[in-house]
N, C-alpha and C positions, 0 to 999 in steps of 0.2 A: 560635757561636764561644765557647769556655769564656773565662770570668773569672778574670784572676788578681790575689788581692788580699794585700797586705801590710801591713794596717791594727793597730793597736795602739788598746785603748779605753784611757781617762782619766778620771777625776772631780776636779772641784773645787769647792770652798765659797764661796759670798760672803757671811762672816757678819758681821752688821749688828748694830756693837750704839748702845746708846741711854742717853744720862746727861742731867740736864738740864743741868749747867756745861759739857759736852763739843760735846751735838749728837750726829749722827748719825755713827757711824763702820764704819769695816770694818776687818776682824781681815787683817793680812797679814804674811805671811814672808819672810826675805830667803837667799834660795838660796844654798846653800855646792857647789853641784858644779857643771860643764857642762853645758849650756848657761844663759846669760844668770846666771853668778855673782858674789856679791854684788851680784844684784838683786834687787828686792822683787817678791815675785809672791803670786798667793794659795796657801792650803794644798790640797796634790791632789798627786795621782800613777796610776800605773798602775793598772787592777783587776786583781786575779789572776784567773788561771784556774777557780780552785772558789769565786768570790765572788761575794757578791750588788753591785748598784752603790751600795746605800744602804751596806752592809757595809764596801763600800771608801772610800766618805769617810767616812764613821765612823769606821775606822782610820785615814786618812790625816789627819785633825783630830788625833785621841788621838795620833798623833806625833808631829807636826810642831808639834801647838800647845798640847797637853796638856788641851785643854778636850773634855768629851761636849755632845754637845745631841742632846736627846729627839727634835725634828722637825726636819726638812731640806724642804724644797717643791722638788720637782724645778724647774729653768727653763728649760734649751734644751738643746740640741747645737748644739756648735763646730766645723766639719768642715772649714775649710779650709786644701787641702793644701799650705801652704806657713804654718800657722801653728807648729809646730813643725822647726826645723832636722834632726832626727835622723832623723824617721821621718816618718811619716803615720800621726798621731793626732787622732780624734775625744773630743770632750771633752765627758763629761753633765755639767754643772754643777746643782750645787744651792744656793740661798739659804738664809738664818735672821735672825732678829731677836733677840738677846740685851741682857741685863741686860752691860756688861764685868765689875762690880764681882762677880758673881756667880762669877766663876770666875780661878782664876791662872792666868798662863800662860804656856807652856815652853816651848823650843826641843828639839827633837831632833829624829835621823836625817838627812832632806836640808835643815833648818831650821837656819841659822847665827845668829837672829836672830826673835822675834818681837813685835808689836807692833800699840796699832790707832792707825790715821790719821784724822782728820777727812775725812768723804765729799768735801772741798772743798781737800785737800791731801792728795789721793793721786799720788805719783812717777809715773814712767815706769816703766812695769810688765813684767815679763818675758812674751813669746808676746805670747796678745791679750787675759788679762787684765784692761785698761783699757777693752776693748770690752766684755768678760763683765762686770765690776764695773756698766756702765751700762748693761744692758739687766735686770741685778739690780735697779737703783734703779728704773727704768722701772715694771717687773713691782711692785715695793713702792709705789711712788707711787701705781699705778691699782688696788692692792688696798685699801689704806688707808681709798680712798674707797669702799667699798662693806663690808667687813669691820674692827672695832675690833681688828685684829690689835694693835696700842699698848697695852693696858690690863697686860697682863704687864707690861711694861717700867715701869710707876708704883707709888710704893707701895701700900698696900693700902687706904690713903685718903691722899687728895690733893686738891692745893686746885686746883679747874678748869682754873687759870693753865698748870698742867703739861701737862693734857692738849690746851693750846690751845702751849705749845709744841712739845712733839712733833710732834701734827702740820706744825707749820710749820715744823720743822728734815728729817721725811721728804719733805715735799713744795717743800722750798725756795722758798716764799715766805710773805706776810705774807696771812692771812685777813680777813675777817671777823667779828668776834669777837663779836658780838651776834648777831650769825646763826646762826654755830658753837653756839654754846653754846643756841641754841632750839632748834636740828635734834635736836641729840644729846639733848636733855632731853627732848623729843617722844618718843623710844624709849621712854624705861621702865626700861632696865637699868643706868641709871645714879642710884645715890641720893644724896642730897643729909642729912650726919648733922648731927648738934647739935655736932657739936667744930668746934673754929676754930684752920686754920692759924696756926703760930707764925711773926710776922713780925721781922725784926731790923733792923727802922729803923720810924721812925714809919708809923701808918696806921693803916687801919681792917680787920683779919682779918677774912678771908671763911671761908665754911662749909667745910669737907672735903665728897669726895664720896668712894662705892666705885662698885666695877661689884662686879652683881651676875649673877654668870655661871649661874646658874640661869636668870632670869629672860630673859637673853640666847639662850640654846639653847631653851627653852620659845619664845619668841619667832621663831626661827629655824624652828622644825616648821609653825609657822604660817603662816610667808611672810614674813616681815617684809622690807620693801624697802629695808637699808640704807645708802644714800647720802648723802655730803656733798658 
């Protein structure tokens, strides 16, 4: 018996970005049309016809939020039929991790508004965005621990401290931090330089470090079993 189907595909972003005064946040827009208007949802829309899916959240960011990002990590499909009112639409989401300060940004075409929120005061969100935002964090959580995806988001040298908060703002709790900081220095690709953070209250400045991403991909050809 033939199939008959009337499905429409979607893409949306969950982009993640990271400051050390902020924490972890995500880039979200607040809808100016039907359905769910003036409400905050993330940035996505329809794929065209002669488009690729990466193409079309690429376009759908550069509209709706005026930001580009180089890499997108594909995360799931959202397929169920009663998550959009209009139609029956499936939805490829993709993740990112950005710098905020790195980029301004804009509102236009179905964006009335945009904006990022603390991952820990995110609204009630249009469709099932609040579902897709937390299986984004999920997927960022259990990467984190096995890949330094973090190191982009730090300066180019930094005092440890930072990279012991980030992780404990993507993973939402309180570490280990003598431990932490043996595991990662055990690797290798992380150096330890003769300059010393500028502190603004008394104390004793600790060393800066970098990552050193050469030594990190060299390291990776080899097998390197990266875990925290």
């Amino acid at each position: 018996m033939p199939t008959t189907q009337d499905i429409k595909v979607a893409v949306d972003a969950v982009v993640f970005g990271y400051t050390s005064k902020e924490g972890l946040s995500v880039l979200l827009i607040k809808r100016n049309i039907n359905p769910f208007k003036n409400t905050w949802a993330l940035p996505g829309g329809l794929v065209g016809n002669h488009e690729s899916l990466e193409d079309a959240v690429q376009r759908e960011l550069k509209e709706e939020t005026g930001i580009s990002i180089n890499y997108l990590e594909q995360l799931y499909s959202f397929g169920n039929p009663g998550r959009d009112p209009r139609n029956r639409v499936i939805s490829i989401t993709y993740y990112g991790l950005v710098k905020p300060d790195a980029f301004e940004i804009k509102a236009d075409t179905d964006a009335a508004e945009v904006a990022w929120f603390n991952i820990k005061k995110v609204p009630q969100l249009a469709f099932d965005h609040n579902t897709i935002i937390g299986a984004a964090h999920d997927r960022l959580k259990n990467k984190i621990l096995y890949q330094p995806v973090g190191f982009e988001l730090l300066e180019e040298k930094f005092p440890f401290s930072e990279l012991e908060k980030l992780y404990m703002a993507v993973l939402d709790r309180e570490m280990d931090r003598r431990n932490f900081k043996k595991k990662v220095i055990k690797f290798g690709f992380l150096e330890e330089t003769i300059e010393k953070q500028v502190l603004e209250g008394a104390g004793r400045p600790g060393n800066l470090f970098r990552f050193n991403q050469e030594k990190y991909f060299q390291l990776q050809k080899q097998g390197i079993n990266f875990e925290i």
